[in-house]
Each structure stands twice: as structure tokens, then as C-alpha cells.
C-alpha positions in Angstrom: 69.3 97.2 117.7 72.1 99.7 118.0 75.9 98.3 119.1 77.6 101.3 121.4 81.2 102.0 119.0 82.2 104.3 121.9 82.1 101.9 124.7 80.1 102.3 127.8 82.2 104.5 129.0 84.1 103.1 131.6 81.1 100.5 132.5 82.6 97.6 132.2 86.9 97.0 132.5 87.4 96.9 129.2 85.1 99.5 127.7 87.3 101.4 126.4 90.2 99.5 124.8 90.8 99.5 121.1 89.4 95.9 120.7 86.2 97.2 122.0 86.3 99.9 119.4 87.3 97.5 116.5 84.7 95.0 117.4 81.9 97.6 117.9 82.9 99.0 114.6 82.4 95.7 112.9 79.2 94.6 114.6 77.8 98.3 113.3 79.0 97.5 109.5 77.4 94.1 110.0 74.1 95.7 110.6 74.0 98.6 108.3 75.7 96.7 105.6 74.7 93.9 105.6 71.2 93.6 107.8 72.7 91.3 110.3 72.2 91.4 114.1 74.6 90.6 116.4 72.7 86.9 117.2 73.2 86.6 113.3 77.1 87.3 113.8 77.4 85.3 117.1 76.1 82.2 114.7 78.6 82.9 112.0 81.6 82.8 114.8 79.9 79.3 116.3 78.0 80.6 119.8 74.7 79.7 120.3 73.3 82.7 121.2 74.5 86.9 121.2 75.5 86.8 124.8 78.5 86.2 124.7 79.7 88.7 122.1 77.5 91.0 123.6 79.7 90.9 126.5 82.5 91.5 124.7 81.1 94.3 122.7 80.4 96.2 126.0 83.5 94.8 127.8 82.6 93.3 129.9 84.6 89.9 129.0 87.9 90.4 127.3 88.0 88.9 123.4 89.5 85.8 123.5 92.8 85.2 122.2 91.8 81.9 120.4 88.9 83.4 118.8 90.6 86.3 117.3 91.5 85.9 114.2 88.3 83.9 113.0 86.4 87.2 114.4 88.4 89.5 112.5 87.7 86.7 109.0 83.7 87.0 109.5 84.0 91.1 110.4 85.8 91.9 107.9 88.7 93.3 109.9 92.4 93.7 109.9 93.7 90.8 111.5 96.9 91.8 112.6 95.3 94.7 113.6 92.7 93.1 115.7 95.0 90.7 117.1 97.3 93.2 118.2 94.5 95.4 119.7 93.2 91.9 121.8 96.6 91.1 122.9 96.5 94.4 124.4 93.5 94.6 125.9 94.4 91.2 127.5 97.6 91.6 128.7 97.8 96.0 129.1 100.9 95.8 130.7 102.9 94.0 127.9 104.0 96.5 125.3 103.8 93.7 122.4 104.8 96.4 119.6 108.1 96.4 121.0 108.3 93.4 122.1 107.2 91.5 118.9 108.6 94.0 116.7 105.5 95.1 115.2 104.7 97.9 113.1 101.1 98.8 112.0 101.3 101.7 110.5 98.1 103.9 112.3 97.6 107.5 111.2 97.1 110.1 113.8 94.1 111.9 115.0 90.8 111.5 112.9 92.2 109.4 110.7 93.3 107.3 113.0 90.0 106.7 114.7 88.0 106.1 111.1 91.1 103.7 110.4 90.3 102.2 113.4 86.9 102.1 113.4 87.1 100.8 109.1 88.9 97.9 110.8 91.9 98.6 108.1 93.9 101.5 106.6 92.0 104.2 104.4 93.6 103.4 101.3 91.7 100.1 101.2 88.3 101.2 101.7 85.9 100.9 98.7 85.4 103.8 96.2 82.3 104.0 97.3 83.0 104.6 100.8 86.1 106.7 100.0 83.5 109.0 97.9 81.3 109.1 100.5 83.9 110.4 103.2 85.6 113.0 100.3 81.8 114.0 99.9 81.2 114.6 103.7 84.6 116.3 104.1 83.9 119.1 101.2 80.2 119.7 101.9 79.0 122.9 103.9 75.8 121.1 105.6 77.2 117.4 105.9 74.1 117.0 108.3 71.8 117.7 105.8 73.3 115.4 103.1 73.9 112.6 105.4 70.8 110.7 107.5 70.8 108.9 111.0 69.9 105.5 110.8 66.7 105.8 112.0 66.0 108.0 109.3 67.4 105.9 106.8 65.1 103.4 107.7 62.3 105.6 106.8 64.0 106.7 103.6 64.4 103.2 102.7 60.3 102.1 103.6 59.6 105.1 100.8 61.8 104.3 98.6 60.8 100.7 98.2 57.1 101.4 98.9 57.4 104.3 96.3 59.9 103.9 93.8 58.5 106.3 91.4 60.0 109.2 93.9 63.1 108.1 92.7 62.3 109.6 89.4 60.1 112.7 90.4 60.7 115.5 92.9 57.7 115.7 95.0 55.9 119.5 95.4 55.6 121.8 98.0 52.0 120.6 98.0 53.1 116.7 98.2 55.6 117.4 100.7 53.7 119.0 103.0 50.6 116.3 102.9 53.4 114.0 103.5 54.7 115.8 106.4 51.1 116.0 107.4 50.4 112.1 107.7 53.8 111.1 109.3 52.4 114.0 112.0 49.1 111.6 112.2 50.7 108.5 112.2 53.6 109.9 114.8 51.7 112.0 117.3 54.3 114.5 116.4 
């Protein structure tokens, strides 16, 4: 199961407000991360079933206020940020930066967007992560470096099925047998 970090596009009301964003962001780290589904997360914020925060994911139903802060707690996101960005997509009209007096400091442009979709400034990302992004930024074939996450999947099957690649590069031989039985097994 994917979650949709774009929005749907217009779909639904509230598809494309920042809290969408935020809370699609989240769900995805949730998964990748930490192997969660969204039922899994729904459970850990007290629903009894992914419904619910499936409709807010797609937005379809706005976040609700009294829920926001314990969803930012088990997402791992900024909670002034998140409150801020519910408050807006509840009440749009209401310019609550101004009117509270509220200054999150947001970068502009890309930075902005992986800020946003982080759920918190850059500068307290992990060094992992931070490596990651600095590695992505400097390389010439990014795509090639980096995989989809169905091909990580895969990656992952081999590399617990067969750790010993870990160690040893395979041959042009062994590579192409390989490619040879996913073509078998795929229909590819």
C-alpha cells in the first residue's frame, strides 16, 4: 500500500492543503521506516480501523483540530507546524500567522517542500538522511543510485535471502542468469 503525498489532485476539498501534504508525508515515513500501514497508524492514534485517516489523507475530511497534536506526537511531525497547517486547512479564510503572531520559519522553493514533507526543518534531520539528500544532490545519475520502492522491496528479499552478495560482486555470467529467472518468474 502506497499513501498519495501529492494529493488527489483536487479530488476531494482538501486535497491539496499543506496538512494533507504533512500527513501524507508522515504516513509514507511510517511505512518505509518503520513497516507500518496506515491501519497500524490509525491504531496508534485510537480508531478502530484506517478509514478514517484514510479520509483525511486523501481529503476528503478535514484533520481535526482536537486530534492534532497527538497526530503530529505518533508521526513524528512538527507540531506547531502541523497545527498551524490544520488550522488552515480548517478555517482558509483566517490568516492565523498574523493573527496569532506566529512565525515558522519555512524556506522557499525545494527546500521548502522537503521541509514540509520531513515534517520539520532540515537542520534536524538525521545524518543519515542529511547524507543521503547531500549524496542525491552531488551525484550525476541520482536515478541510478537511488531505487523505487518497489525495487527496494526486491533488493531487500535478495539481500536477506542472500546475504553473501553483500560481500561479493556477482559476474556478468551470474547477473545475467539472474536476470534470466526474474524474466521466468515475471513474464517479462
Amino acid at each position: 500500500m502506497t499513501f498519495n503525498v501529492s494529493g488527489i489532485g483536487g479530488a476531494y476539498p482538501l486535497a491539496d492543503t499543506e496538512a494533507v501534504a504533512m500527513l501524507n508525508a508522515a504516513l509514507e515515513r511510517a511505512r518505509v521506516e518503520k513497516g507500518l500501514t496506515q491501519r497500524d497508524v490509525a491504531g496508534q492514534l485510537g480508531y478502530k480501523g484506517s478509514v478514517v485517516l484514510s479520509h483525511m489523507a486523501s481529503g476528503r475530511v478535514p484533520i481535526p483540530l482536537d486530534r492534532a497534536m497527538v497526530m503530529a506526537e505518533v508521526l513524528g511531525l512538527d507540531p506547531r507546524a502541523f497545527l498551524l497547517a490544520v488550522l488552515e486547512q480548517r478555517f482558509p479564510e483566517i490568516g492565523f500567522k498574523d493573527l496569532l503572531g506566529i512565525t515558522i520559519e519555512r524556506s522557499e522553493g525545494v527546500s521548502a517542500r522537503l521541509e514540509m514533507l520531513a515534517g520539520k526543518p532540515l537542520e534536524l534531520l538525521d545524518r543519515e538522511t542529511l547524507s543521503v539528500i547531500e549524496q542525491a544532490v552531488t551525484s550525476n545519475a541520482p536515478s541510478r543510485r537511488w531505487m523505487t520502492l518497489n525495487e527496494l522491496a526486491i533488493v531487500d528479499a535478495f539481500r536477506s535471502r542472500f546475504p553473501q552478495l553483500l560481500q561479493r560482486q556477482l559476474n556478468s555470467d551470474q547477473i545475467g542468469r539472474l536476470c534470466d529467472c526474474v524474466q521466468k518468474v515475471t513474464g517479462a
